[in-house]
N, C-alpha and C positions, 0 to 999 in steps of 0.2 A: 562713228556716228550712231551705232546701233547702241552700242554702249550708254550713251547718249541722252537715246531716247525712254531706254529700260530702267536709267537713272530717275529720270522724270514721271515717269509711269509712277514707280516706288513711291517717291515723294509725296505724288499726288494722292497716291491710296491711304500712306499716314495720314495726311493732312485733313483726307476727310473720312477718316474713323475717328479720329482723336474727340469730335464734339460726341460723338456713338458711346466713345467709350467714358467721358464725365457723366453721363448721364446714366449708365450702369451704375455706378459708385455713388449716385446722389438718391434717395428719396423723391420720387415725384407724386404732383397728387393726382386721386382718381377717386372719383365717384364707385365705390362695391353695390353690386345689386344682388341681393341671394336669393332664390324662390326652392319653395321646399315644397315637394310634390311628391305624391303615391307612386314607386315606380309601376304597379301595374297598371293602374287606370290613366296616370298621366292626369289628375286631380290635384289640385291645391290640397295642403293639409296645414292643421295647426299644430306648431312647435310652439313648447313649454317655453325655451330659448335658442338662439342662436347667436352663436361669437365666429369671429374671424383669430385666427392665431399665427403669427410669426415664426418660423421654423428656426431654429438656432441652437445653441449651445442649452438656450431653456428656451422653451416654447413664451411668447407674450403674447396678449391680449392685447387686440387693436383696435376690437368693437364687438359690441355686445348688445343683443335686443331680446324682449320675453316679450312670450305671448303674441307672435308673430304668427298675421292670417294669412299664411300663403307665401306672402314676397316682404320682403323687407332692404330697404337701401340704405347703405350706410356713405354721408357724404363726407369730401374734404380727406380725406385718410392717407397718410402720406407712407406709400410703399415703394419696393426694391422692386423693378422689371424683372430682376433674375430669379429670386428667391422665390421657394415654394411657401404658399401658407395653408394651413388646416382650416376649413372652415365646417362647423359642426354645428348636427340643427338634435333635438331631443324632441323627441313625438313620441308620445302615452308611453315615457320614460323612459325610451330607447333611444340612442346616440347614433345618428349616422352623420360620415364623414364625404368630405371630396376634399382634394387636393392641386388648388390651380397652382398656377406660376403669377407674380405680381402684373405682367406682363394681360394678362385677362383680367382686370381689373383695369388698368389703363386704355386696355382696347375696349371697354364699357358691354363688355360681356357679360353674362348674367350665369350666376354658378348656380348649378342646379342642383337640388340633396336629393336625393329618393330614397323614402321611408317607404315602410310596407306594411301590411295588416300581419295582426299577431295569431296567432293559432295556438290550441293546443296538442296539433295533430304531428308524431312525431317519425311519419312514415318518410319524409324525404328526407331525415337525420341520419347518420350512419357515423360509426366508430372507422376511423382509419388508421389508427394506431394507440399503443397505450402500453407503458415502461411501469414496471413497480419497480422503486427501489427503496431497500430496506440496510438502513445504516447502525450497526451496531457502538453506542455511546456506554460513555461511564453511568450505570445505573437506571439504561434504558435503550428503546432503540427507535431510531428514527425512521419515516413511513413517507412517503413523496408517491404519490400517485398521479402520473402526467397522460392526459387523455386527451388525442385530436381529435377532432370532429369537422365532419362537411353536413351544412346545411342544403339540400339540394330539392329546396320541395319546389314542384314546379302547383302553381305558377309560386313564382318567388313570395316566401311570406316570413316573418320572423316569430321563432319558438318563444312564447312566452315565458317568463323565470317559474309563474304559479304551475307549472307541465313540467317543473323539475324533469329535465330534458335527460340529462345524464346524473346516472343512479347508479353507486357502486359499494359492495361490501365491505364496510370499513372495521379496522379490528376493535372490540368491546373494549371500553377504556379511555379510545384515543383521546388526547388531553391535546388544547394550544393550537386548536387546529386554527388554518389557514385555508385559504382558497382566493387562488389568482386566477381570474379571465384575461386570452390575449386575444382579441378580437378586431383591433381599432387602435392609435397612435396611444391611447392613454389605460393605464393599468387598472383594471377594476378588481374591486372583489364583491364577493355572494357569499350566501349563507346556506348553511347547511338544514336539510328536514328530512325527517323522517317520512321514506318512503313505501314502506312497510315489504314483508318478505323478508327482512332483515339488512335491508338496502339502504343506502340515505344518499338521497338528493342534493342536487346541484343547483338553488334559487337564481339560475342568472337568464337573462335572456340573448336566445343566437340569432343573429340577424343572419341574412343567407351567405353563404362561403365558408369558409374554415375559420375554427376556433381552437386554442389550445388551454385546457384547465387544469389547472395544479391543484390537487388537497396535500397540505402536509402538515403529519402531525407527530408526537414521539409517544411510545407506548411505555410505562414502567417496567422493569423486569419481572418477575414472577413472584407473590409475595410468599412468605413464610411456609414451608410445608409443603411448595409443589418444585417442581425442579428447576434450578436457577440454570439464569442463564439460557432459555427457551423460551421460543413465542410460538402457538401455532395461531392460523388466521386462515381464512378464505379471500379468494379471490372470485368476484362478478360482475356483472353488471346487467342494465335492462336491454339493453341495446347488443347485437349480434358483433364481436371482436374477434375479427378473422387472426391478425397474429399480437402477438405481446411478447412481452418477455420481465424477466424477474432479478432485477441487478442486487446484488449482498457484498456489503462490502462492512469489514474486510475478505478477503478470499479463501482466509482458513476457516469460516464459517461453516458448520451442514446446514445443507437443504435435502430437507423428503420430501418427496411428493410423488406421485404416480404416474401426474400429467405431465410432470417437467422433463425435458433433455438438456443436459448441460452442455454448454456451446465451446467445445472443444479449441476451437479456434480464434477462440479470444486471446486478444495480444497485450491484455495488461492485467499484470499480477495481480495491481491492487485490490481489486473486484472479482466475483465470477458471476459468469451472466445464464440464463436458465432458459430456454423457451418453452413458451406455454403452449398448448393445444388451444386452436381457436374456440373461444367462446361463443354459446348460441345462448340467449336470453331465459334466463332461470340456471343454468347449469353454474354448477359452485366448485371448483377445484380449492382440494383443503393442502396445506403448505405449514411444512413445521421447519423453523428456524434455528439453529442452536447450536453455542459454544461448541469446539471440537471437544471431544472424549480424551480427559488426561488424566492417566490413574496415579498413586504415589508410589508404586514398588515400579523397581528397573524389573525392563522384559528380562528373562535369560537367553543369552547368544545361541546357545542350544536345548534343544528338547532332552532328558532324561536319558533316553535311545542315545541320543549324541552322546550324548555323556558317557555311555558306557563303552561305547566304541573308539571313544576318544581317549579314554583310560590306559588303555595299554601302550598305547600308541605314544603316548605321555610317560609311561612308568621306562619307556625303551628308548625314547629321546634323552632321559636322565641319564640311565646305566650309560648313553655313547657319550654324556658329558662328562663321565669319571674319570679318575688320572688315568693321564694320557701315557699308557707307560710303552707305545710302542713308539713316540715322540722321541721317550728319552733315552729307549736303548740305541734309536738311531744314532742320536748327539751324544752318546759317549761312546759307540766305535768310531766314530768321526773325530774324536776329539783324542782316542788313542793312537789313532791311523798318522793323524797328526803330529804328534807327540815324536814317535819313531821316526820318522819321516825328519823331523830336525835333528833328533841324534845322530843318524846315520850322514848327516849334513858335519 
């Protein structure tokens, strides 16, 4: 009977999840309400635009509106309860994001953006890490400079790109450069300016939280008349970089430098990795890179000295390889002893 009963229970719980679960699987509609507001003051602000985005295998657009005072409703939109969506508002050209679930849009919740006012004050900025790696190619070498940063200004406000926020010594030359911001669901890039000191700046802007920035660019090798196969460069920045380190690959690479210690304990050949001395704002550690030393004559096995000690030692190992003639008096009494030995048979 019990049996029975736990059968029936079962059934019954299928039977009323099933409508639960076509409705996961289906598109339903819902009215989106977005309001884009200051997160300090809790103020309405105007966005240049704002779109809603579908989270998937590629991100789509589901609705879009410019020039939004405040709040903006998008009606009729036919979303998933489960899935998450991007919804993204830009104010005085900065992208800030939230990330509901389809599920707040059907319960007529209202998403809320918070942007912030922009500053050029770069005291609550801070470096929390930063890799150079310097990749040796046919006819040149390659430069990848990856710097994180925390935004932590209280009260919360976003670094402006014109406050070239992160500024770092890049080597004379560099050609093709690149630079990618990771800041938010979508990949930006910035431009580079001259920030004087010998510094060049980073034009993007950091909203508050962590950011990671890539420069990467390839250097030519050294042109006619100075030493092939060498780069020297500095390493700096404006901002205080408590630790870093200096990746070279390949691993039979030299690195000089004063400030480095080579990280003994690294476990792949390919590369050898360097650590730097923390940086404080203005300070320049100089770094010379360069092919190992291969000259065209074989070393000799021995010094001179060797040599002469080895000599005799050599002239007396010969004489004990001359005929063997204690060998052969042996083998022919043996071979006469024998001889008799059958006669007398």
């Amino acid at each position: 009977m019990h049996r029975l009963n736990l059968v029936a229970v079962i059934l019954l719980l299928v039977a009323s999840s099933a409508p639960a679960q076509d409705a996961i699987l289906e598109r339903l509609e819902a009215d989106a309400t977005v309001r884009v507001e200051l997160g300090t003051t809790g103020r309405t602000a105007i966005a240049e635009r704002v779109i809603i985005r579908e989270v998937g295998a590629l991100m789509t657009t589901v609705a879009e509106a410019v020039n939004v005072d405040g709040e903006v409703t998008f009606e009729n939109l036919m979303v998933f309860n489960f899935k998450p969506y991007i919804v993204s508002a830009w104010v005085d050209g900065v992208a800030y994001h939230a990330k509901p679930k389809g599920q707040t849009f059907l319960n007529g919740a209202t998403v809320v953006i918070n942007a912030f006012e922009q500053t050029s004050d770069l005291s609550g900025l801070s470096v929390t890490g930063m890799n150079v790696v310097v990749r040796a190619q046919e006819g040149e070498y390659d430069f990848e400079y990856i710097v994180t940063v925390d935004n932590a200004s209280r009260p919360q406000r976003t670094i402006s790109a014109a406050a070239l926020p992160v500024q770092l010594a890049l080597p004379i030359g560099l050609r093709d450069i690149e630079v990618e911001v990771d800041n938010g669901p979508d990949p930006l890039t910035a431009q580079l300016r001259s920030a004087g000191g010998g510094l060049t700046g980073v034009a993007t802007a950091l909203t508050p939280g962590e950011a990671r920035i890539t420069v990467r660019g390839s250097l030519p090798l050294a042109s006619e008349g100075e030493p092939a196969n060498r780069i020297e460069f500095s390493v700096a920045a404006n901002l205080a970089v408590p630790k870093w380190s200096l990746l070279v690959w390949p691993a039979s690479l030299e690195v000089r430098s004063f400030d480095l210690d080579q990280d003994r304990d690294n476990n792949y050949t390919e590369f050898s990795r360097w650590f730097g001395e923390p940086l404080q704002p203005g300070r320049t550690i100089d770094i010379t890179v360069a092919a190992a030393t291969v000259t065209g004559e074989t070393a000799p096995v021995f010094s001179s000295q060797d040599e002469e000690v080895a000599a005799p030692r050599t002239q007396r190992a010969a004489k004990k390889r001359g005929v063997p003639w204690l060998t052969i008096v042996s083998a022919v009494i043996l071979l006469s002893a024998y001889v008799v030995w059958r006669r007398r048979r």
